[in-house]
LUMKE-944763 format. One line per field, with one value per residue (C-alpha): x, y, z; residue in one letter. Coordinates in nm, 2 decimals, padded with zeros to 4 digits, m for minus. Example, Ala and Ser with C-alpha at 12.3 -4.5 7.8 and 13.67 -1.06 7.14 Angstrom:
# residues 2
u [01.23 | 01.37]
v [m00.45 | m00.11]
w [00.78 | 00.71]
r [A | S]
# end
This chain:
# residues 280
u [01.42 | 01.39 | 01.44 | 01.15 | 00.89 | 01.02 | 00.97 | 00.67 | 00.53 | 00.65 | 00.45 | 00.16 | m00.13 | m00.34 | m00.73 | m01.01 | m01.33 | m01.69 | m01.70 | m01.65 | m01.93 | m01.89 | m01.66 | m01.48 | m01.28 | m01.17 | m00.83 | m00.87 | m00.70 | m00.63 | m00.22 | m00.12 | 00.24 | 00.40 | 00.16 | m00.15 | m00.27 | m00.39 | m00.13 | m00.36 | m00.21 | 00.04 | 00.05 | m00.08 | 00.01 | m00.17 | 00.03 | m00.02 | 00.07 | 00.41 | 00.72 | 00.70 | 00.33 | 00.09 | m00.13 | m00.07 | 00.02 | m00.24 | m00.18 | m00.39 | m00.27 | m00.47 | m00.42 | m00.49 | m00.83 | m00.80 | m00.88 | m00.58 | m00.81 | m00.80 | m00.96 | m00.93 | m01.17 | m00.99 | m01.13 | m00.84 | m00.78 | m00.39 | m00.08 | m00.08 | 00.20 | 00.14 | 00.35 | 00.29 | 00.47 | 00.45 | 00.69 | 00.88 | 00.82 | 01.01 | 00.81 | 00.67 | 00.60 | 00.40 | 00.23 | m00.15 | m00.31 | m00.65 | m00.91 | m01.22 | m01.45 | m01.28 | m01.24 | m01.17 | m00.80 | m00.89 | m00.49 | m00.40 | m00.07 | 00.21 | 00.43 | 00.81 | 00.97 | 01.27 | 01.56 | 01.70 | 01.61 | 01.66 | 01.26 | 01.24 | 01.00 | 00.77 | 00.97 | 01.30 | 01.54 | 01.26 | 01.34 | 01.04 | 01.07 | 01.13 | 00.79 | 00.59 | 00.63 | 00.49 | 00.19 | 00.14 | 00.18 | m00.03 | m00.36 | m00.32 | m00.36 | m00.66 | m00.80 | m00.77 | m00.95 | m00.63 | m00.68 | m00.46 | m00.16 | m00.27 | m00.29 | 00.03 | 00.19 | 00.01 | 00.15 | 00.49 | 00.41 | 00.32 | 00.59 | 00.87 | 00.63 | 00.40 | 00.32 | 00.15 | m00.19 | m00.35 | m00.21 | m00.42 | m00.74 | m00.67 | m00.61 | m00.98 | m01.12 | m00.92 | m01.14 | m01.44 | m01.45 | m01.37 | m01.66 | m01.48 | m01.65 | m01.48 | m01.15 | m01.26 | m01.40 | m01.12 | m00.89 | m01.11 | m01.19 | m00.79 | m00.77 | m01.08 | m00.92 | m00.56 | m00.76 | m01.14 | m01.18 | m01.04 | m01.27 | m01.18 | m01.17 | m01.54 | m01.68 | m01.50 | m01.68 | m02.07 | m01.95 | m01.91 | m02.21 | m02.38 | m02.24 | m02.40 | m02.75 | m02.77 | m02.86 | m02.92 | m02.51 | m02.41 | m02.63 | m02.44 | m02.09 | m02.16 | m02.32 | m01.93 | m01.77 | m01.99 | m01.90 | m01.55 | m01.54 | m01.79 | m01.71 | m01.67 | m02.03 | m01.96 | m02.11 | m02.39 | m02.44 | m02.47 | m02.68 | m02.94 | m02.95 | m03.01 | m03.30 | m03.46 | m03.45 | m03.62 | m03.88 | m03.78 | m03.78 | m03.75 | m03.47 | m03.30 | m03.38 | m03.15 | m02.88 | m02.90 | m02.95 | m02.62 | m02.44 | m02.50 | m02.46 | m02.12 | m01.94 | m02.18 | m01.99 | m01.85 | m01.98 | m02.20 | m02.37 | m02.45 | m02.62 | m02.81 | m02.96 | m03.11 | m03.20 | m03.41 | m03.55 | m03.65 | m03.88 | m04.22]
v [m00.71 | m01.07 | m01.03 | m00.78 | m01.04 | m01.31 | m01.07 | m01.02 | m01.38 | m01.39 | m01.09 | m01.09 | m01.30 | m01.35 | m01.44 | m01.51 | m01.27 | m01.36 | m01.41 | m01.07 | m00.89 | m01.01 | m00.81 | m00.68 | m00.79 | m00.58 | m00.59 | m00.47 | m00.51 | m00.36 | m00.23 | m00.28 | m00.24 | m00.52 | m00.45 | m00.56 | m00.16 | 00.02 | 00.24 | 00.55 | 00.70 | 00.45 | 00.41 | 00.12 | 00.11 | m00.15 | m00.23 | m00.47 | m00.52 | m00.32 | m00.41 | m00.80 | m00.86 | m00.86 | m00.58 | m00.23 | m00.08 | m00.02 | 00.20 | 00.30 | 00.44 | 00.52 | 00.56 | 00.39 | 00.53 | 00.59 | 00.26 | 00.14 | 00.04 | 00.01 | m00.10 | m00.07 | m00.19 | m00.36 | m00.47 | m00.67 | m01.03 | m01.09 | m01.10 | m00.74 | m00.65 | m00.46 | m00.19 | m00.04 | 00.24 | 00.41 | 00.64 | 00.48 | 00.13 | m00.13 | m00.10 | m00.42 | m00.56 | m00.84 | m00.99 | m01.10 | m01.30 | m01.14 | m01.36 | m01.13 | m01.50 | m01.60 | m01.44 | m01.09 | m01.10 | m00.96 | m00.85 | m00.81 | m00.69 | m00.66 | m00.37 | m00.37 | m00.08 | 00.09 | 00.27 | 00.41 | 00.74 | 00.62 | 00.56 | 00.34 | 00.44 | 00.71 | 00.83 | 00.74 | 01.04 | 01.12 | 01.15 | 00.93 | 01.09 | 01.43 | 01.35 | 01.18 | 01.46 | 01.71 | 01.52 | 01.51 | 01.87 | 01.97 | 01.71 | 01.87 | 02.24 | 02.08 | 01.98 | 02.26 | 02.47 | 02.66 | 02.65 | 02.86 | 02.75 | 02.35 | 02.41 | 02.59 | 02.29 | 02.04 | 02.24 | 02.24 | 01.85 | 01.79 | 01.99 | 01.77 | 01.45 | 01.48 | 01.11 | 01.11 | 01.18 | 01.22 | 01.53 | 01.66 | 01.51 | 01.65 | 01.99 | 01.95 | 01.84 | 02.19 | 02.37 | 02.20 | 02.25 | 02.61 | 02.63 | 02.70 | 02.50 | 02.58 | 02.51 | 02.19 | 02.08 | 02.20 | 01.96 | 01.66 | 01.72 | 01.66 | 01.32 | 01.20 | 01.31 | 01.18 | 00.80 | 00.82 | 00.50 | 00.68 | 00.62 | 00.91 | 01.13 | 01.08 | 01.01 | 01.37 | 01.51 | 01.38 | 01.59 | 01.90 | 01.92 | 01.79 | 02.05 | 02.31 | 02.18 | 01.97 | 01.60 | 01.51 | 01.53 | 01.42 | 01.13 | 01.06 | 01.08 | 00.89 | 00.58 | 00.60 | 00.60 | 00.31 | 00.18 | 00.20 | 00.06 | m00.21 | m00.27 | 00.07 | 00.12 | 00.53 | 00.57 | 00.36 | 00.55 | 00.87 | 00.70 | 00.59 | 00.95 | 01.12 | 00.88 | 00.91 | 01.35 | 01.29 | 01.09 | 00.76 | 00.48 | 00.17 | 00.27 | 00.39 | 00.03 | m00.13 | 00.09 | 00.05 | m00.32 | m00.33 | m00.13 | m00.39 | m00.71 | m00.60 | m00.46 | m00.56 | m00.47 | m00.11 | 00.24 | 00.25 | m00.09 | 00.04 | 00.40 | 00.17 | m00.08 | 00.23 | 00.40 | 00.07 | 00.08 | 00.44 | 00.38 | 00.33]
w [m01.38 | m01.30 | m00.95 | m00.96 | m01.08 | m00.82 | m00.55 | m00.69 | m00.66 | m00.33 | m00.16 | m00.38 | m00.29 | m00.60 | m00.56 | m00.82 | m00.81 | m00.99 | m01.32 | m01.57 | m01.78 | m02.16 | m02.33 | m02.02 | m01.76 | m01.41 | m01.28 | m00.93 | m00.54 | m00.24 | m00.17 | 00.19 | 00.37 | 00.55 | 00.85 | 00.64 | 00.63 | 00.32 | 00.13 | 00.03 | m00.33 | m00.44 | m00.81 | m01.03 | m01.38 | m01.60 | m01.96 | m02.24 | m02.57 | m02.80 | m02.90 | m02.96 | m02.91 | m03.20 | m03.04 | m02.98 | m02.65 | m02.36 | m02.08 | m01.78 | m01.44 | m01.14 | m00.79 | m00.51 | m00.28 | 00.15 | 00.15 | m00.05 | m00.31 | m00.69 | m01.04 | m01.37 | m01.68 | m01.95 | m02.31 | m02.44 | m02.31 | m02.28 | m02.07 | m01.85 | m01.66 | m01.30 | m01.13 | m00.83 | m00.63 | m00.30 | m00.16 | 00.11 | m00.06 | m00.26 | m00.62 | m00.76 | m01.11 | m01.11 | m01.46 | m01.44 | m01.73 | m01.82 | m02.00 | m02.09 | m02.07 | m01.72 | m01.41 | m01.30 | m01.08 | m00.71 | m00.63 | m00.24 | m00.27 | 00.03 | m00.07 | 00.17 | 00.30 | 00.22 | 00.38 | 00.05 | 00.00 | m00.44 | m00.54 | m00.87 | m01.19 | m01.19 | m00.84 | m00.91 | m00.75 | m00.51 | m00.15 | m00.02 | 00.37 | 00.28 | m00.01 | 00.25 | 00.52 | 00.25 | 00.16 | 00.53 | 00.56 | 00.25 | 00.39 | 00.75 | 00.54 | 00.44 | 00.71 | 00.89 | 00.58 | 00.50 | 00.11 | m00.01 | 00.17 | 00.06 | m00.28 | m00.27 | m00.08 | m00.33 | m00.64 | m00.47 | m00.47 | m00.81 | m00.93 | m00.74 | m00.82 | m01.14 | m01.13 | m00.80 | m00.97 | m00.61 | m00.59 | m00.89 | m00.72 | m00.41 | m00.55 | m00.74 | m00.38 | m00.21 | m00.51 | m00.46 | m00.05 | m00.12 | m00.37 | m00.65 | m00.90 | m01.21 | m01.08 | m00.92 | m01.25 | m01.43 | m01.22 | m01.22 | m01.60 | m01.65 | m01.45 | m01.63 | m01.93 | m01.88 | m01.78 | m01.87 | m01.67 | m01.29 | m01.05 | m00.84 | m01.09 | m01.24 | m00.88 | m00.82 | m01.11 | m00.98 | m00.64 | m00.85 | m01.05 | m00.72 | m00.52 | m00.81 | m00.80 | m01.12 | m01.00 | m01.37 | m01.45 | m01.07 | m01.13 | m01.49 | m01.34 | m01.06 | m01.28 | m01.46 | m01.13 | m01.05 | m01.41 | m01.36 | m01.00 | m00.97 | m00.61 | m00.45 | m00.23 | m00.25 | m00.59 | m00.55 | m00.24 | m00.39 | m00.65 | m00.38 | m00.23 | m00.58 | m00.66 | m00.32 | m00.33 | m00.67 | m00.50 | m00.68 | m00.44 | m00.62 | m00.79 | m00.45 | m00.30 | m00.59 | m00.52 | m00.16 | m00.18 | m00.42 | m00.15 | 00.09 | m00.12 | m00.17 | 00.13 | 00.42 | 00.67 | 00.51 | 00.67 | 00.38 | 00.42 | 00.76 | 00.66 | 00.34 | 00.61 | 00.78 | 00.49 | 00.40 | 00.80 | 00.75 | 00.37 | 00.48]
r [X | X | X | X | X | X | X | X | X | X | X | X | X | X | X | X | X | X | X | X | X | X | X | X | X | X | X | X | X | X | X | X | X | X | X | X | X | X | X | X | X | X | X | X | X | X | X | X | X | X | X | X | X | X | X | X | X | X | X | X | X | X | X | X | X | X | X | X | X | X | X | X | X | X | X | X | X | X | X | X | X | X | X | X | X | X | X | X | X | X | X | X | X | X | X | X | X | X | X | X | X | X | X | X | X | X | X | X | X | X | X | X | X | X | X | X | X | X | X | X | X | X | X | X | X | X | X | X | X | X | X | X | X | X | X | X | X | X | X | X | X | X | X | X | X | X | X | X | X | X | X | X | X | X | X | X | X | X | X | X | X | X | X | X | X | X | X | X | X | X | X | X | X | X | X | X | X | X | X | X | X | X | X | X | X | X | X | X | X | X | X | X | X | X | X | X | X | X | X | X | X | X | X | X | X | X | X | X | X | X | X | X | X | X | X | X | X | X | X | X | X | X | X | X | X | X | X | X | X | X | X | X | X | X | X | X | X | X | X | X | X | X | X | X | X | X | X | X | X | X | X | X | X | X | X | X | X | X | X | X | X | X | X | X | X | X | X | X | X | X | X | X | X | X | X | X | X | X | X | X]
# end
């Protein structure tokens, strides 16, 4: 395992973010392959605390978004230890010291390539090519609005890889496009359930009760996601739109002005600086 955490503090470029709210701290980053591009649904396992510490064990997994992002909110100052895990990459452990009075870690992290078909962890006895040609297959079902065959394929997925938990988003987002609302709640319910503080998952969960008319519960979901993820614009985004159909301006203009203060430059920035052009 040693050679794990050197490797580790070799590829990992470790940067401090703004201060975090009292009580809380963020652990959060970006996962990128040797080419500096965004890995989209590698896994990142947070752990503190167990055998040897004097606090009991914390756990919390999520997945990383199509921009390679991902967060997590943590209550418990102490030493965490990091895993992350693509298929077709080396996995890395890295620990990161969280202080709930200091700074929030902002992780960039470089994951290798291998040529071993052998996965470690969560993956281990995976064929990474063979994995990665089905995902492939099962998002271009997708796209091409061939449902049934792409939850089939994603089933087929989980089945052979239950720790990739994008495959149980991506089967709630196959529902939800078809408008199948119960079974698109039913899957997101189950990520939010199995880790209450996934992004994805409770942003997933505002876009069903969205999609069914009720802006009240979309609008409650979407403040979690926000919660949970104080740095991803989408949230805030649908945030803005909710309070401006409901006629409320000024609170649209703080969302909006959020989305912008954060990610400037982002696709969302862009449509909030018109959205602020077009309010008389």
């Amino acid at each position: 395992m040693a050679h794990l955490w050197k490797a580790a503090a070799a590829l990992i470029a470790l940067s401090l973010a703004a201060p975090a709210q009292a009580q809380t701290s963020r652990i959060g980053g970006v996962v990128r392959d040797e080419t500096g591009g965004t890995i989209r649904g590698a896994i990142v396992r947070a752990a503190t605390g167990g055998p040897g510490t004097p606090s009991a064990p914390v756990s919390l997994t999520t997945a990383t978004d199509d921009r390679g992002r991902f967060a997590f909110i943590v209550t418990r100052s102490g030493d965490w230890r990091i895993t992350f895990e693509a298929p077709g990459f080396q996995a890395l452990i890295m620990p990161v010291a969280i202080r709930l009075t200091g700074p929030a870690p902002n992780l960039d992290v470089k994951l290798e390539r291998r040529e071993s078909p052998e996965a470690f962890g969560a993956l281990a006895g995976v064929d990474s090519k063979s994995l990665s040609a089905q995902l492939a297959s099962a998002a271009a079902l997708f796209d091409e609005g061939r449902y049934d065959q792409a939850l089939a394929a994603y089933r087929e997925i989980r089945a052979r890889a239950p720790a990739l938990t994008l495959v149980n988003l991506q089967i709630g987002n196959i529902h939800l496009a078809a408008k199948s609302y119960a079974d698109a709640e039913a899957a997101f319910q189950e990520i939010v359930k199995n880790d209450p503080q996934d992004a994805n998952g409770l942003f997933a969960m505002g876009a069903v009760k969205e999609a069914q008319g009720h802006a009240a519960d979309a609008h409650g979901w979407y403040q979690k996601a926000s919660a949970a993820d104080g740095i991803w614009t989408r949230p805030l985004m649908k945030l803005a739109l909710l309070a401006r159909a409901s006629g409320d301006r000024a609170a649209a203009a703080r969302y909006l002005a959020r989305v912008i203060d954060l990610d400037p430059a982002s696709t969302d920035a862009r449509q909030a600086t018109d959205m602020q052009r077009e309010t008389p």
